[in-house]
C-alpha positions in Angstrom: 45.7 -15.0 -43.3 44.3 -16.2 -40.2 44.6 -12.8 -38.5 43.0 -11.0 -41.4 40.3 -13.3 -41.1 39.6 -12.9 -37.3 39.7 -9.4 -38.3 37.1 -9.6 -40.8 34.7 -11.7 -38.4 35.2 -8.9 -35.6 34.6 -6.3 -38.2 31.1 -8.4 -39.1 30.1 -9.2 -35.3 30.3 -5.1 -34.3 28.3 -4.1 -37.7 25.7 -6.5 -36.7 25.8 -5.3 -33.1 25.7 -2.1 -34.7 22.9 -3.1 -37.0 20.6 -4.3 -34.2 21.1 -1.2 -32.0 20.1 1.2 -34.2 16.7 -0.9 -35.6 15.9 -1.4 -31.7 16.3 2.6 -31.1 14.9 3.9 -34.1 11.8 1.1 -33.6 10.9 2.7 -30.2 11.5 6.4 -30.8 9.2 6.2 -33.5 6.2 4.2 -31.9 6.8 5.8 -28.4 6.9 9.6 -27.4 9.8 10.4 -26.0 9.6 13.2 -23.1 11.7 16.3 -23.6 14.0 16.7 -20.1 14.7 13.3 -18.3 17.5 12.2 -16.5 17.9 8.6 -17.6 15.4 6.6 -19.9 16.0 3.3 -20.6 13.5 1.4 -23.0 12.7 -2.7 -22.5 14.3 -4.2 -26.0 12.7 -7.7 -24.9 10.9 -9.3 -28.1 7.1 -9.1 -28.6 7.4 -12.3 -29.7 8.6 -13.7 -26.0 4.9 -12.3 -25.3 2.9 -14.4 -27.4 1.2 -16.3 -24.7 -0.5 -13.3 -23.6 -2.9 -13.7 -26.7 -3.6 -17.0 -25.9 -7.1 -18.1 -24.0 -5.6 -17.8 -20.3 -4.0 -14.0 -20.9 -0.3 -15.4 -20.3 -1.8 -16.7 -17.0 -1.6 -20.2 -16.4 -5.5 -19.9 -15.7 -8.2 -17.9 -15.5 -10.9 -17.3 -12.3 -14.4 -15.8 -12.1 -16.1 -16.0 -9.0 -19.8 -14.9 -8.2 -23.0 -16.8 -6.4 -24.7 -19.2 -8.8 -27.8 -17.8 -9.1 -26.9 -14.4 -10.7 -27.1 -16.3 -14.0 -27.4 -12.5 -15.4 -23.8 -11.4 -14.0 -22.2 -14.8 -15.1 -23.8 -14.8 -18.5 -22.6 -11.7 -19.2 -19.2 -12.2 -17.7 -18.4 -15.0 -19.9 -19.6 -13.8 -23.1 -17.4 -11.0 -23.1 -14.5 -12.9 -21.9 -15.7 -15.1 -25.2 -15.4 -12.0 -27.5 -12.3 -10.7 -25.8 -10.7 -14.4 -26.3 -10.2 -15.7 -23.1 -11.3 -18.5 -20.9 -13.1 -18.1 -17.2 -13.6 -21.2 -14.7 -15.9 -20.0 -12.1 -15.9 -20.3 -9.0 -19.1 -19.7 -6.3 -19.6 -17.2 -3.8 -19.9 -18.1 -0.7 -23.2 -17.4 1.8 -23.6 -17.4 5.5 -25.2 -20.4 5.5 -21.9 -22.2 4.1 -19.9 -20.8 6.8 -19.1 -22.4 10.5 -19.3 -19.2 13.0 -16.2 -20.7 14.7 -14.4 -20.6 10.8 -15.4 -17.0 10.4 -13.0 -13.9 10.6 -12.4 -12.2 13.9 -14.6 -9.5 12.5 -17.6 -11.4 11.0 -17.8 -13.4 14.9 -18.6 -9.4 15.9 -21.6 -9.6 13.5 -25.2 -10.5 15.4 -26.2 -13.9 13.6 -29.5 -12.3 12.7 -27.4 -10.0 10.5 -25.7 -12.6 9.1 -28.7 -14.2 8.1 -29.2 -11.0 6.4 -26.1 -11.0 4.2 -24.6 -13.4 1.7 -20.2 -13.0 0.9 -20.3 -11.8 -3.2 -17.1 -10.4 -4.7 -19.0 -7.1 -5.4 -16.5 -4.0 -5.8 -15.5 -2.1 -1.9 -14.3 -3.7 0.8 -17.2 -5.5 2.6 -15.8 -8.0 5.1 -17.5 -10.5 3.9 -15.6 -11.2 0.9 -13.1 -13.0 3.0 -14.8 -16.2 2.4 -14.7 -15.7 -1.0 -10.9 -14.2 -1.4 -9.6 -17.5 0.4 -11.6 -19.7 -2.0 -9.8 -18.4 -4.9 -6.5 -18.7 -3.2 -7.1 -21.9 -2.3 -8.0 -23.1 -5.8 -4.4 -21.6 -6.5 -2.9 -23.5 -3.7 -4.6 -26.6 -4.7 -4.6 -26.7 -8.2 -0.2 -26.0 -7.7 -1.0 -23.1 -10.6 2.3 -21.0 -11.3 0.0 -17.9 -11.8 -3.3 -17.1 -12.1 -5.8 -14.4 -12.8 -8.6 -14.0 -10.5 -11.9 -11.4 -11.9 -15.0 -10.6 -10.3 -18.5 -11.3 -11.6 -18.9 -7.4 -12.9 -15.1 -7.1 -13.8 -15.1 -5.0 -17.6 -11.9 -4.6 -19.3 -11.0 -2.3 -22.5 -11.0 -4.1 -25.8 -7.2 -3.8 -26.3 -6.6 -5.6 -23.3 -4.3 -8.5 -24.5 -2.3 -5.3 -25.9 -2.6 -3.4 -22.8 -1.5 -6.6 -20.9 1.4 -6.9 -23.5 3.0 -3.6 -22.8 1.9 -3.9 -19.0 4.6 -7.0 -19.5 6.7 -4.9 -21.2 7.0 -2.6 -18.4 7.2 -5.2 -15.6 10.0 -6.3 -17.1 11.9 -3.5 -17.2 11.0 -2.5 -13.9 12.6 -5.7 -12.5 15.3 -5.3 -15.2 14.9 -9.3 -16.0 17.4 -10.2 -18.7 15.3 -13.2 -20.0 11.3 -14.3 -20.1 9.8 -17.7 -20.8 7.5 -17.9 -23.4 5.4 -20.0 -21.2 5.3 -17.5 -18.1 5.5 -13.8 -20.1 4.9 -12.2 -16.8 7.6 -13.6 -15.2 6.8 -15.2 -11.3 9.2 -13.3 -9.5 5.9 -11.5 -7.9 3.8 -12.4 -5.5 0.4 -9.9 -6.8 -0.4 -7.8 -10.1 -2.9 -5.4 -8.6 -4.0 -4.9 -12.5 -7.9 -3.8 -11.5 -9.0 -2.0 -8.2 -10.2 1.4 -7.5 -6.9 3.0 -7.3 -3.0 1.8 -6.2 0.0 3.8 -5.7 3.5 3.2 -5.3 5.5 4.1 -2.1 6.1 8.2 -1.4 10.0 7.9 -2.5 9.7 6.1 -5.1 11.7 7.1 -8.5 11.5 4.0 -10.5 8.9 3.3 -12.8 7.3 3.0 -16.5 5.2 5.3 -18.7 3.4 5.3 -21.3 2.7 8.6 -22.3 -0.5 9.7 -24.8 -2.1 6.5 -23.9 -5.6 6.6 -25.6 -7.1 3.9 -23.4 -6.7 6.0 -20.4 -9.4 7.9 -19.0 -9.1 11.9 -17.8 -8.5 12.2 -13.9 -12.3 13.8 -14.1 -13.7 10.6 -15.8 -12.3 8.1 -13.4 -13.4 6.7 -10.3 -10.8 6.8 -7.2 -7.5 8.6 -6.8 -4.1 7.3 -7.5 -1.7 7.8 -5.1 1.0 9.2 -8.0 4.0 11.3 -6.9 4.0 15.0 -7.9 7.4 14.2 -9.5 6.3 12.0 -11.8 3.1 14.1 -12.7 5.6 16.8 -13.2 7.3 14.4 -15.7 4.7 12.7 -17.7 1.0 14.2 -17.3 -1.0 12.4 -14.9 -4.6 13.1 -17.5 -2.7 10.9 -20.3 -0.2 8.6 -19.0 -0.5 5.1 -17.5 2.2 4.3 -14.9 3.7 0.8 -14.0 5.3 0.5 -10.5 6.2 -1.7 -7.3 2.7 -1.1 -6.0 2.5 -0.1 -1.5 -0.6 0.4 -1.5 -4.1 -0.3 -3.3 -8.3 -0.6 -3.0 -10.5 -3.1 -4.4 -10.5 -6.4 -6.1 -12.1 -5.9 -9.5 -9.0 -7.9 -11.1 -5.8 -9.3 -9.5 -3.3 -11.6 -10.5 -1.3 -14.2 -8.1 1.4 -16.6 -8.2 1.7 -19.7 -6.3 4.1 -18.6 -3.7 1.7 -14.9 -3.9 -0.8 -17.2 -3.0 0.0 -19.1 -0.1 2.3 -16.4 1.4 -1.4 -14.4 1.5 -3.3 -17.6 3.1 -0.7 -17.6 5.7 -1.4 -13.9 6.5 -4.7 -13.6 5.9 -6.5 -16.9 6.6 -4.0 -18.6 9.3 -4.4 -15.5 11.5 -7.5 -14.3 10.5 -7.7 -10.5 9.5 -10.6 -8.0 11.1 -10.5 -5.3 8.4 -11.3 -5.4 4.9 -9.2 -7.7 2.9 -8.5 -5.8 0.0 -7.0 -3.3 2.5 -4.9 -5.8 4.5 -4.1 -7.3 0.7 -2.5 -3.6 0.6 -1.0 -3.6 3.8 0.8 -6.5 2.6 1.9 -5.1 -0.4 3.5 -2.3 1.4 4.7 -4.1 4.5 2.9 -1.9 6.6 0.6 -2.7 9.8 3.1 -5.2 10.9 2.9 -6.8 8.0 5.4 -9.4 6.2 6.0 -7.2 2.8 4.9 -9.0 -0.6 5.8 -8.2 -3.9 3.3 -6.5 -5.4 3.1 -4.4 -9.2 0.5 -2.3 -10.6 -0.6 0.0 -13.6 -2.5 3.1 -12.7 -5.1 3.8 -14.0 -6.1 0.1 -13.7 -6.8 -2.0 -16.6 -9.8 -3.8 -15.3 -12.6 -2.0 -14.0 -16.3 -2.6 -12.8 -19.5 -2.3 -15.1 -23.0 -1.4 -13.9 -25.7 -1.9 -16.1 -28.6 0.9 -16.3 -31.6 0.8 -14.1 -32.3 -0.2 -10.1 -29.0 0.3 -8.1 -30.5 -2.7 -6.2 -29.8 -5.2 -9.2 -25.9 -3.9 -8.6 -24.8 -5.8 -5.6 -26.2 -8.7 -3.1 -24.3 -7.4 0.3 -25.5 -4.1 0.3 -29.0 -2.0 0.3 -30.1 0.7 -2.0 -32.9 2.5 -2.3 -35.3 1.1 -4.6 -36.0 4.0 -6.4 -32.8 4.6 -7.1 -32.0 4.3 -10.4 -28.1 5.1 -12.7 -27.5 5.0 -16.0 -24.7 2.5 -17.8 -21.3 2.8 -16.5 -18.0 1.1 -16.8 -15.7 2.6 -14.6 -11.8 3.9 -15.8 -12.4 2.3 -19.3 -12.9 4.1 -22.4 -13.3 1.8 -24.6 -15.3 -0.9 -22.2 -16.0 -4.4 -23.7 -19.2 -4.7 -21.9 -20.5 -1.6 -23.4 -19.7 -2.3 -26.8 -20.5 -5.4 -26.2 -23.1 -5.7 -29.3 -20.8 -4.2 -31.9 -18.3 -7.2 -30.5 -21.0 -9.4 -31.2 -21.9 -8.6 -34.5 -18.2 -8.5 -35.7 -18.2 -4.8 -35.9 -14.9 -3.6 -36.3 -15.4 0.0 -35.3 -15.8 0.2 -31.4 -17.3 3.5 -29.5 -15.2 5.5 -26.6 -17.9 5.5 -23.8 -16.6 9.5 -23.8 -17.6 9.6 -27.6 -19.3 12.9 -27.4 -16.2 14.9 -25.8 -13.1 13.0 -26.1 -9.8 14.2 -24.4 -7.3 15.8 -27.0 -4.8 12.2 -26.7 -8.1 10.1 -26.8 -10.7 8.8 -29.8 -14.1 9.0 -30.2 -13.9 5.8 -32.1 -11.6 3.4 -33.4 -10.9 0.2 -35.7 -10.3 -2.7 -33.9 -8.1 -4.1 -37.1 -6.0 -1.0 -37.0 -5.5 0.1 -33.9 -1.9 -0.5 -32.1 -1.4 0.3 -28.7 1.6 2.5 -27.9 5.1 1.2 -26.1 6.1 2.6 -23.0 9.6 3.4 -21.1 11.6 2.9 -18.4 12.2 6.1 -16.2 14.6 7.1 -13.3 13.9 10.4 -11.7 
C-alpha cells in the first residue's frame, strides 16, 4: 500500500510538472513571435508578478532623480507633470554653474578652459557630451553614495519616455533576467543589483563585436524605423540577420554607449564610477568615459553595464527658437524646429494633453505613415506590450 501510494504521488508531481510546462510554453508562443531558423531560444519563465514593483512610483528603482538648474521652471514643470501622468516620482536635483565650482575642484579638461569662458557657460544635463556636465554627473552619484540607495534612476530635465514605459521596463526586466540567467528576483529589487549601469536612454549603445548573447523582442510597436531615429546602434549584422533591426528592440551586456538622457545605477555602480571618474578626474566627455567603462576599454577597470537598443528614454524639444533648447550651447536665433521627441513613438510629452484630459486613445508621433509592425493610434486600456526571448547565435 505504501508503494502504490508513493507511486500515485510521483504520478501527480510529473502531471503537474507536466501541467505547468505546457501553460508556460503555450503562454509565450502565443503572445511572442517566434523566429523561424534559430539555433537555441530559450524564453524567461520568471512571474510577472515578481515584477510588480516596477508599477510602483519609483519604476522598481529604489528612487527616482531629475536634475536641471533651478531657474528653468519651464523644463522642470514639464518634467514632473509627465512623470505625474506616467505614475512616477522625481526628486530633483540642481545643476551646477561655474560660479559653484573651485577651479582647483574642476576636471583636468575644464582647468584648460580660459576663465572668461567659463564665465560664459553654466554645467546643465542637456543631451551630447559637453564637459561640463561633470559637475553635474558626480552630483547625482554622490546623492547615490550618500543616500546608501541600492539602485537608482537618474533623468535629465528634457528626458521623454513612451507611455508604455512601466511595460517596456517590465519586459526590459524580463530580458535582463534571462540574460544573466538569474534563477530568482526580489520583489523589492525586480532589476536585480548584480549591475553596475542600465544605459536605458542615450543616443545609441551597442554591445561588444562578438557578442552572441542577447534578447529580442521582435514586432515591437513602440520602436521607431532606423530612418526615424536619432543615432546609430552599434547592432551586429548577425543579429540583424536574425531579427530585423527596423522592428526589434534588443537587450544586451552593453560596451559601449552616447548620452545621458536616462541611466540607471546601483550603489556599488555608483561609487565604482566616482572612483574612476571623479578620484582621477577624466578630460573627455563623461558620457564617453561612462562607455569606456562599460567596455573596459581606454585602460579602464570594466563595469557591468546592460542596455535596450533602441533606448527607451529619449529627449524632447519643444517647437520654436533652438535657443530655448539648451543653456551650454549657442544657436542662432533665428533658428527655429518644430516638436520632436527623439526614438519614441508614442512620446508622453507629446501627448501630453490627451494624458491630461484622461484620454484613453494616444497618437503615434508617426501617425500619418506608420511602419507596417507600428500603430497610428492606440488605447491605453488595451494595449499589451509584447514578451521577448532569449537568443544564442
Amino acid at each position: 500500500m505504501i508503494l502504490k501510494g508513493y507511486k500515485a504521488l510521483q504520478l501527480v508531481a510529473i502531471c503537474l510538472a507536466t501541467y505547468l510546462l505546457l501553460r508556460a510554453l503555450f503562454r509565450h508562443s502565443i503572445e511572442t513571435p517566434w523566429p523561424g531558423q534559430l539555433p537555441y531560444i530559450s524564453h524567461n519563465l520568471i512571474d510577472s508578478n515578481t515584477l510588480n514593483h516596477i508599477q510602483n512610483e519609483t519604476l522598481g528603482f529604489e528612487h527616482i532623480f531629475a536634475i536641471g538648474l533651478p531657474e528653468r521652471t519651464d523644463k522642470r514643470d514639464f518634467l514632473t507633470l509627465a512623470s505625474s501622468l506616467s505614475g512616477f516620482k522625481l526628486e530633483w536635483l540642481d545643476g551646477v554653474k561655474p560660479d559653484n565650482l573651485q577651479q582647483k575642484a574642476m576636471p583636468k579638461v575644464l582647468m584648460k578652459i580660459p576663465v572668461r569662458l567659463l564665465e560664459e557657460m553654466t554645467i546643465d544635463i542637456e543631451a551630447g557630451s559637453e564637459y561640463l556636465k561633470h559637475g553635474a554627473y558626480y552630483s547625482r552619484m554622490l546623492a547615490v553614495v550618500e543616500n546608501s540607495y541600492s539602485t537608482a534612476l537618474i533623468m535629465e530635465d528634457d528626458a521623454d519616455w513612451d507611455i508604455s514605459l512601466k511595460a517596456q521596463l517590465t519586459e526590459f526586466a524580463h530580458g535582463l533576467h534571462s540574460i544573466q540567467d538569474n534563477k530568482k528576483v526580489s520583489r523589492e529589487a525586480p532589476y536585480g543589483t548584480n549591475w553596475d549601469v542600465l544605459w536605458i536612454g542615450g543616443c545609441m549603445s551597442g554591445p561588444s563585436s562578438n557578442e552572441t548573447h542577447f534578447y529580442a523582442i521582435p514586432n515591437d510597436p513602440t520602436v521607431p524605423s532606423v530612418e526615424q531615429r536619432q543615432g546609430a546602434a552599434g547592432i551586429p549584422e548577425s543579429w540583424k540577420q536574425t531579427f530585423s533591426e527596423n522592428s526589434t528592440r534588443y537587450i544586451y551586456q552593453a560596451a559601449t554607449g552616447c548620452c545621458l538622457y536616462g541611466y540607471a545605477v546601483t550603489g556599488q555602480g555608483a561609487r565604482k564610477i566616482l572612483a574612476a571618474l571623479s578620484v582621477d578626474h577624466i578630460e573627455i566627455p563623461v558620457d564617453n568615459a561612462l562607455s569606456d567603462l562599460c567596455g573596459g576599454t581606454a585602460g579602464r577597470q570594466s563595469i557591468s553595464c546592460y542596455a535596450p537598443s533602441p533606448n527607451l528614454i529619449g529627449t524632447f524639444r519643444r517647437a520654436g527658437p533652438s535657443s530655448q533648447d539648451s543653456d551650454i550651447e549657442s544657436y542662432d536665433p533665428s533658428h527655429f524646429h518644430d516638436e520632436r521627441s527623439w526614438n519614441m513613438v508614442f512620446s508622453t510629452k507629446r501627448n501630453i494633453h490627451r494624458l491630461a484630459a484622461d484620454e484613453k486613445t494616444l497618437h503615434s508621433q508617426w501617425r500619418d505613415a506608420p511602419e507596417k509592425w507600428q500603430q497610428a493610434e492606440i488605447n491605453l486600456g488595451d494595449f499589451t506590450y509584447p514578451r521577448g526571448l532569449l537568443v544564442d547565435i
